[in-house]
Backbone as a ProteinNet text record, in pm:
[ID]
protein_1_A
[PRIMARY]
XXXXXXXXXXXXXXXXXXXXXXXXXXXXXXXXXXXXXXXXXXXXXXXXXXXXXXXXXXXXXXXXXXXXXXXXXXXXXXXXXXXXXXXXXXXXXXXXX
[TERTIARY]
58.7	57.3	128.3	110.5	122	336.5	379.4	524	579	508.4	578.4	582	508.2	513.4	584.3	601.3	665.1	853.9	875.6	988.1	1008.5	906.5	995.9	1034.2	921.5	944.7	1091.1	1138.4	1251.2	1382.5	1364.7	1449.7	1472	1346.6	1383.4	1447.1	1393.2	1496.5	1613.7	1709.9	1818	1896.3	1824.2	1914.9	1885.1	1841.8	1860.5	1946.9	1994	2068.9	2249.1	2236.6	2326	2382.4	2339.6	2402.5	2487.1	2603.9	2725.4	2729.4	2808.3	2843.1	2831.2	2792.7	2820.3	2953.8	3047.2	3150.7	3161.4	3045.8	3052.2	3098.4	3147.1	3161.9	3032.9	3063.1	3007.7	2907.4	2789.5	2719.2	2766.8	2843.9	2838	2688.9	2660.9	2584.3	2565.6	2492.9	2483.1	2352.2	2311.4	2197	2222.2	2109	2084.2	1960.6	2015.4	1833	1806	1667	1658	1588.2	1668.1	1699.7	1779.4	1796.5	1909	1926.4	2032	2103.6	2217.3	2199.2	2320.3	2394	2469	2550.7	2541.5	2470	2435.2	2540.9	2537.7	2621.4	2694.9	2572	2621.4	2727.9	2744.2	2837.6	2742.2	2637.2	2548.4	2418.8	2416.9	2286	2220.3	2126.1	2028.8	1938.2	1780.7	1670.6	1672.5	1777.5	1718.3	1597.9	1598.5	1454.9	1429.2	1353.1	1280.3	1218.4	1295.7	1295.6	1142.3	1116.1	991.8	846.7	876.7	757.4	767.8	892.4	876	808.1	838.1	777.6	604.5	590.9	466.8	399.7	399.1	364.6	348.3	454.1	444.7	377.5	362.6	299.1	443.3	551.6	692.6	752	859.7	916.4	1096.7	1123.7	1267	1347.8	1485	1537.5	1669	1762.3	1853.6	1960.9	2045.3	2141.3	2223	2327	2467.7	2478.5	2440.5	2437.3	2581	2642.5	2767.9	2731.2	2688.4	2664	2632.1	2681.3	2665.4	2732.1	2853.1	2902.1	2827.2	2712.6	2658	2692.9	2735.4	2766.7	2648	2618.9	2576.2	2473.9	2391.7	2318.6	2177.7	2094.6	1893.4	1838.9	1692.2	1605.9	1576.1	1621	1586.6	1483.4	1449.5	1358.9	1413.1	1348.6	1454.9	1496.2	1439.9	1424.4	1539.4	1632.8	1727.5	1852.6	1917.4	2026.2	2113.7	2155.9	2253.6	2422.2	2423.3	2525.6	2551.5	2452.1	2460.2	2470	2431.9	2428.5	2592.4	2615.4	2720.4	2648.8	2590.4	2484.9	2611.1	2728.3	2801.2	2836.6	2809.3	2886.9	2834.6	2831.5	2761.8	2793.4	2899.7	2896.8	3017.6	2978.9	3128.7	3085.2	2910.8	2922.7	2878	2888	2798	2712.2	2569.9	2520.9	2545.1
-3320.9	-3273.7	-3373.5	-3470.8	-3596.7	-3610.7	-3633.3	-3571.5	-3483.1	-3350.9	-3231.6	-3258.6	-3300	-3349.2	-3437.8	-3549.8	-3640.6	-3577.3	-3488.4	-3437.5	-3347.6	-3275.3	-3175.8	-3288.5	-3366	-3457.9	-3547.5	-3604.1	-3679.7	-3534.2	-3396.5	-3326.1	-3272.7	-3231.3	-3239.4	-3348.5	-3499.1	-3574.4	-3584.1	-3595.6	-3583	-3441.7	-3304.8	-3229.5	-3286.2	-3276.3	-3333	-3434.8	-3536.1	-3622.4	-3582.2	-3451.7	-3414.9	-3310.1	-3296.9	-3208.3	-3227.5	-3114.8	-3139.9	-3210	-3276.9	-3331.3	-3209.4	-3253	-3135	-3141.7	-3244.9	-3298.8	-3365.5	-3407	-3463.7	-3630.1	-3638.4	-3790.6	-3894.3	-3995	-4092.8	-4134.5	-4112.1	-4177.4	-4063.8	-3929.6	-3883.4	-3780.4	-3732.9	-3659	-3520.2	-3405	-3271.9	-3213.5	-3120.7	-3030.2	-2917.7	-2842.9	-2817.2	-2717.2	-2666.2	-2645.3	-2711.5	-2701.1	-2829.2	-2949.4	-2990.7	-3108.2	-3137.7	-3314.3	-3399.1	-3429.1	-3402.4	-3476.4	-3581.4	-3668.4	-3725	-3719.2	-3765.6	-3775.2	-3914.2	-3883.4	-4006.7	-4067.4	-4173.5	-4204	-4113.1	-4043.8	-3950.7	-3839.4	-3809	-3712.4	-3600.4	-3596.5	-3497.5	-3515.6	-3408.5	-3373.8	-3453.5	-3517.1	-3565	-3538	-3523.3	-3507.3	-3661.5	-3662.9	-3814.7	-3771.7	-3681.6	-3619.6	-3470.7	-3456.2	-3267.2	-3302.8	-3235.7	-3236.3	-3203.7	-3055.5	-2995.9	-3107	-3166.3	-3253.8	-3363.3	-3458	-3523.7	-3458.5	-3330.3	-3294.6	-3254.1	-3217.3	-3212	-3333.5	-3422.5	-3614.1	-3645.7	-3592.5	-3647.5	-3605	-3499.8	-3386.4	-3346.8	-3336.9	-3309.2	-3232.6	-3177.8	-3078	-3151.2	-3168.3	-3208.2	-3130.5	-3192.3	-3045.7	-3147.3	-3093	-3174.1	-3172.2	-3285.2	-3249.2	-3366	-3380.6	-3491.8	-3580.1	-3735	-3815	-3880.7	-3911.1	-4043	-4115.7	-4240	-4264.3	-4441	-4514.9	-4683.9	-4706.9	-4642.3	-4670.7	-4628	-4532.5	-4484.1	-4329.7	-4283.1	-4152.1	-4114.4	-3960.4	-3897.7	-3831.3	-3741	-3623.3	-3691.7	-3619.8	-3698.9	-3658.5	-3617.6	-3558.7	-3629.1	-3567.8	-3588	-3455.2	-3553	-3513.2	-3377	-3241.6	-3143	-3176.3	-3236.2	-3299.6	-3431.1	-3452.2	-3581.7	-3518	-3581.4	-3525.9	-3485.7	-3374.4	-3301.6	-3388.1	-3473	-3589.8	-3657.4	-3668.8	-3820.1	-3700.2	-3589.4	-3528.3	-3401.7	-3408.4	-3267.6	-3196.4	-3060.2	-3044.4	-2880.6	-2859.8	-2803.7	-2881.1	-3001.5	-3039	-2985.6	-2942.8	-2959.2	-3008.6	-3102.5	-3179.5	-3297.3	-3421.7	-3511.2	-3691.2	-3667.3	-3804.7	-3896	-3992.1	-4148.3	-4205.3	-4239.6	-4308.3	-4453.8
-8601.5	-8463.6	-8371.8	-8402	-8296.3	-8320.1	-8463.9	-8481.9	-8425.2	-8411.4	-8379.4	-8203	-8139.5	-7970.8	-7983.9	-8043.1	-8058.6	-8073.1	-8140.7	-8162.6	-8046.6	-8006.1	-7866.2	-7756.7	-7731.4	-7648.4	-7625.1	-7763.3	-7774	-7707	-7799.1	-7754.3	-7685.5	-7577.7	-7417.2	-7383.3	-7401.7	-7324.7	-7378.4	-7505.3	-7504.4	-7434.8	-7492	-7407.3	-7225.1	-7177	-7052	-7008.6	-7082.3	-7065	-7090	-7169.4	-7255.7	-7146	-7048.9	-6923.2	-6876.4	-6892.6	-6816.5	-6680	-6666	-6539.5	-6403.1	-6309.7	-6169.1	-6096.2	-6134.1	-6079.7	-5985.8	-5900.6	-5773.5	-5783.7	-5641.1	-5654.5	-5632.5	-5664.5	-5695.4	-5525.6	-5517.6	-5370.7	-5281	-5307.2	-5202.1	-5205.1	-5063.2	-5066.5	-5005.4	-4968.7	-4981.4	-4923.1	-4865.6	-4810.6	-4904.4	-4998	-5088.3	-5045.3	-4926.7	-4859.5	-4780.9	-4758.6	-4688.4	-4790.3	-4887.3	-4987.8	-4980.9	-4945.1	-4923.2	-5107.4	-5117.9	-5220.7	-5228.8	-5358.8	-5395	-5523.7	-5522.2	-5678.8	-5714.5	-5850.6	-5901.2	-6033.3	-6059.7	-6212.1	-6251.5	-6343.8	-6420.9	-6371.9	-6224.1	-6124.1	-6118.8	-6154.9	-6098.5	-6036.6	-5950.9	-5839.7	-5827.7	-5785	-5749.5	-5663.5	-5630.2	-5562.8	-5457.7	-5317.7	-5246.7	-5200	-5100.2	-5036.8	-5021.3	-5007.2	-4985.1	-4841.2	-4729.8	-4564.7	-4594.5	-4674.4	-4643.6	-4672.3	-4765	-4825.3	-4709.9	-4673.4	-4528.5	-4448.2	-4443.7	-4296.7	-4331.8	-4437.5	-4475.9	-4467.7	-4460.3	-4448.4	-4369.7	-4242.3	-4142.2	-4014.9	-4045.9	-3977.2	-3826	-3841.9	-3809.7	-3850.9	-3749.9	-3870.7	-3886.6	-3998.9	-4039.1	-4135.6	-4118.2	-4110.1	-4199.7	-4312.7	-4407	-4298.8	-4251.2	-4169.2	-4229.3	-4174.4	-4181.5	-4074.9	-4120.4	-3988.3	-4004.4	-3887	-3916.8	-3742.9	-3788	-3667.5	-3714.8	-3592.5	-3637.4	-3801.7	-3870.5	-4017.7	-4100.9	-4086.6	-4196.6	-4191.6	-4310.9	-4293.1	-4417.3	-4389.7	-4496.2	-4496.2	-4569.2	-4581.9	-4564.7	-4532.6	-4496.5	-4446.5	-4419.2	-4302	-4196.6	-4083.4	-3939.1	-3880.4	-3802.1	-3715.1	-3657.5	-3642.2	-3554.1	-3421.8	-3371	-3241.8	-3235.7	-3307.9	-3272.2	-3204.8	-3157.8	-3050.2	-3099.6	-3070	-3158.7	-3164.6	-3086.9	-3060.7	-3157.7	-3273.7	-3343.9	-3498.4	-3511.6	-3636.9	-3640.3	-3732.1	-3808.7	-3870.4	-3828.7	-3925.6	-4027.8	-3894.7	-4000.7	-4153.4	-4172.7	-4313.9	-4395.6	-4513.6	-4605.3	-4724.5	-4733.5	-4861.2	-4816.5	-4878.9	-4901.1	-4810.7	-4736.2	-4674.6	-4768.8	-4777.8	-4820.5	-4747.6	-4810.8	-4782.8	-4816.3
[MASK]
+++++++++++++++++++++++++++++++++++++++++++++++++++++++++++++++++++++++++++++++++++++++++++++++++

Protein backbone atom coordinates (compact mmCIF):
# COMPACT_ATOMS: atom_id res chain seq x y z
CA UNK A 1 0.00 0.00 0.00
CA UNK A 2 2.53 2.40 1.23
CA UNK A 3 4.55 1.71 -2.66
CA UNK A 4 1.55 2.15 -4.59
CA UNK A 5 1.04 6.04 -2.84
CA UNK A 6 4.44 6.22 -2.90
CA UNK A 7 4.36 5.73 -6.83
CA UNK A 8 1.24 8.01 -7.68
CA UNK A 9 2.79 10.48 -5.56
CA UNK A 10 6.34 10.59 -7.36
CA UNK A 11 4.08 10.62 -10.73
CA UNK A 12 2.03 13.43 -10.05
CA UNK A 13 5.09 15.28 -9.29
CA UNK A 14 7.05 14.50 -12.32
CA UNK A 15 4.13 14.97 -14.68
CA UNK A 16 3.71 18.37 -13.18
CA UNK A 17 7.09 19.40 -13.63
CA UNK A 18 6.96 17.90 -17.13
CA UNK A 19 4.50 20.83 -18.27
CA UNK A 20 4.93 22.59 -21.23
CA UNK A 21 6.22 25.90 -20.91
CA UNK A 22 3.31 28.92 -21.08
CA UNK A 23 5.82 31.00 -23.02
CA UNK A 24 5.89 33.94 -20.92
CA UNK A 25 8.79 36.02 -20.13
CA UNK A 26 10.86 35.81 -17.43
CA UNK A 27 9.40 38.23 -14.03
CA UNK A 28 6.86 39.56 -16.19
CA UNK A 29 3.47 39.69 -14.85
CA UNK A 30 -0.53 39.43 -15.68
CA UNK A 31 -4.31 39.77 -14.08
CA UNK A 32 -5.76 36.42 -14.54
CA UNK A 33 -8.97 37.53 -12.83
CA UNK A 34 -8.64 39.02 -10.18
CA UNK A 35 -5.17 36.88 -9.68
CA UNK A 36 -2.00 38.65 -10.01
CA UNK A 37 0.38 36.54 -11.79
CA UNK A 38 3.94 36.00 -12.75
CA UNK A 39 6.19 34.07 -14.95
CA UNK A 40 8.37 32.12 -13.19
CA UNK A 41 11.78 30.11 -14.34
CA UNK A 42 10.24 27.64 -15.87
CA UNK A 43 8.20 30.55 -18.42
CA UNK A 44 5.07 29.56 -16.89
CA UNK A 45 2.14 31.02 -14.81
CA UNK A 46 2.43 31.54 -11.53
CA UNK A 47 -0.12 32.19 -8.41
CA UNK A 48 1.75 35.91 -6.88
CA UNK A 49 -1.65 36.77 -5.20
CA UNK A 50 -5.55 36.07 -5.28
CA UNK A 51 -7.03 40.00 -4.91
CA UNK A 52 -10.12 37.94 -3.54
CA UNK A 53 -8.33 36.10 -0.57
CA UNK A 54 -6.42 39.75 0.14
CA UNK A 55 -9.50 41.20 0.26
CA UNK A 56 -10.96 38.50 2.29
CA UNK A 57 -8.02 39.28 5.13
CA UNK A 58 -8.33 42.44 5.06
CA UNK A 59 -11.68 43.07 5.34
CA UNK A 60 -11.21 45.58 1.82
CA UNK A 61 -12.08 45.16 -1.31
CA UNK A 62 -8.99 44.81 -3.99
CA UNK A 63 -9.05 44.56 -7.22
CA UNK A 64 -5.73 42.90 -9.80
CA UNK A 65 -4.61 46.08 -11.57
CA UNK A 66 -1.14 47.35 -13.27
CA UNK A 67 0.92 49.73 -11.18
CA UNK A 68 4.03 51.77 -12.85
CA UNK A 69 4.73 54.27 -10.52
CA UNK A 70 8.25 55.39 -8.49
CA UNK A 71 10.27 52.44 -11.19
CA UNK A 72 8.20 49.72 -10.23
CA UNK A 73 6.10 48.44 -12.90
CA UNK A 74 3.75 45.50 -12.77
CA UNK A 75 0.59 43.44 -11.97
CA UNK A 76 -0.79 43.22 -7.79
CA UNK A 77 -3.78 43.97 -5.67
CA UNK A 78 -4.71 47.39 -4.81
CA UNK A 79 -6.98 48.72 -2.84
CA UNK A 80 -10.25 49.75 -5.18
CA UNK A 81 -9.98 52.92 -3.70
CA UNK A 82 -6.21 54.03 -5.03
CA UNK A 83 -6.12 56.83 -7.54
CA UNK A 84 -6.77 55.99 -10.75
CA UNK A 85 -3.47 58.24 -11.58
CA UNK A 86 -0.90 55.86 -10.36
CA UNK A 87 -2.65 52.43 -11.92
CA UNK A 88 -3.15 51.10 -15.95
CA UNK A 89 -5.68 48.91 -15.15
CA UNK A 90 -6.20 48.60 -19.15
CA UNK A 91 -2.88 46.36 -19.26
CA UNK A 92 -3.19 43.11 -19.00
CA UNK A 93 0.03 41.52 -19.52
CA UNK A 94 3.96 42.45 -20.01
CA UNK A 95 4.93 44.60 -16.49
CA UNK A 96 7.80 43.56 -14.00
CA UNK A 97 7.91 43.47 -10.78
Amino acid sequence: MKALLLTSLLATALLTRCRAPDGCALVSTRCAGNVAEICNGDGNWQVLADCDAVSEHSNAAFTCAYVNEEGVTGHTCLPTTVDAGTVDAGSEEGGVL
